[in-house]
C-alpha positions in Angstrom: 115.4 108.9 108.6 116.3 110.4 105.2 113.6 112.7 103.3 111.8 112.4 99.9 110.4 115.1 98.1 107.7 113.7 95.4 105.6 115.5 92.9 102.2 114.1 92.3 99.4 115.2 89.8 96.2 117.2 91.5 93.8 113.6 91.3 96.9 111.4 93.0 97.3 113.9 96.0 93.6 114.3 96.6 93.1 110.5 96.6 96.4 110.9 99.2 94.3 113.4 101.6 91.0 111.4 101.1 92.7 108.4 102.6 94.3 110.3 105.5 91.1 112.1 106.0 89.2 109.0 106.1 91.6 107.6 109.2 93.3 105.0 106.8 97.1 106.2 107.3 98.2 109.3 109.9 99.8 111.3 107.2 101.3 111.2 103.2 104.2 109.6 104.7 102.9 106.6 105.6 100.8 106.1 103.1 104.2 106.3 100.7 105.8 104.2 103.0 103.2 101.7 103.2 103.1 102.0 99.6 106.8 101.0 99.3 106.4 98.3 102.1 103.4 96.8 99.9 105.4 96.7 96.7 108.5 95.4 98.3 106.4 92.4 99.7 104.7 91.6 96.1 108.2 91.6 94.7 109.3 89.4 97.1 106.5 86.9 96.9 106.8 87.3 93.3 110.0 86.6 92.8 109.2 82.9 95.3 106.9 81.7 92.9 109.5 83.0 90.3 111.6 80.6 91.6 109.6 77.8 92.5 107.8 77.8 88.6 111.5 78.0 87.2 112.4 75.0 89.7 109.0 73.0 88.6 110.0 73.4 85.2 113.5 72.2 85.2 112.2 69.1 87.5 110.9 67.4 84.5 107.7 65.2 83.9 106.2 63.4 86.6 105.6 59.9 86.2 102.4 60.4 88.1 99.0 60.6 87.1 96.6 63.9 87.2 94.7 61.2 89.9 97.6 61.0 91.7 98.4 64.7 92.2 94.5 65.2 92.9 94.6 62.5 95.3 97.3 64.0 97.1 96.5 67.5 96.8 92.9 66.2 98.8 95.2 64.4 101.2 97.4 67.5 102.2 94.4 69.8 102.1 92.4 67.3 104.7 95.3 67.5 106.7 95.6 71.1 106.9 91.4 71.2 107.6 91.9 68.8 110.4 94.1 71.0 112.6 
């Protein structure tokens, strides 16, 4: 496992300690690591819906109605409540 060395401002490392104190990670490296894990993951779901906006924007306009869509958003959503 390589090593890090950071810098942080007196306020960033308290809140650090405070949230090792109060149980919520076993030391400042996993709360950095967690940190990284965290942003990693938001990029990554980011960059899905990213893809899937660019992907519903190049699709066109639907020939369906807003009732349509609403009546088959209900549909799906009934199906997903059912199981």
């Amino acid at each position: 496992m390589a090593t890090m060395n950071i810098s942080l401002p007196d306020p960033l490392r308290d809140w650090v300690q405070e949230q090792i104190q109060e149980g919520s990670y076993s030391s400042t490296s996993d709360y950095v690591r967690d940190l990284i894990r965290r942003d990693r993951e938001s990029r990554e779901q980011q960059m899905v819906l990213q893809e899937a906006i660019t992907a519903g924007l190049k699709s066109g306009i639907s020939q369906r109605t807003m009732e349509d869509l609403l009546d088959e958003a209900k549909t799906k959503l009934a199906a997903l409540n059912a199981n």
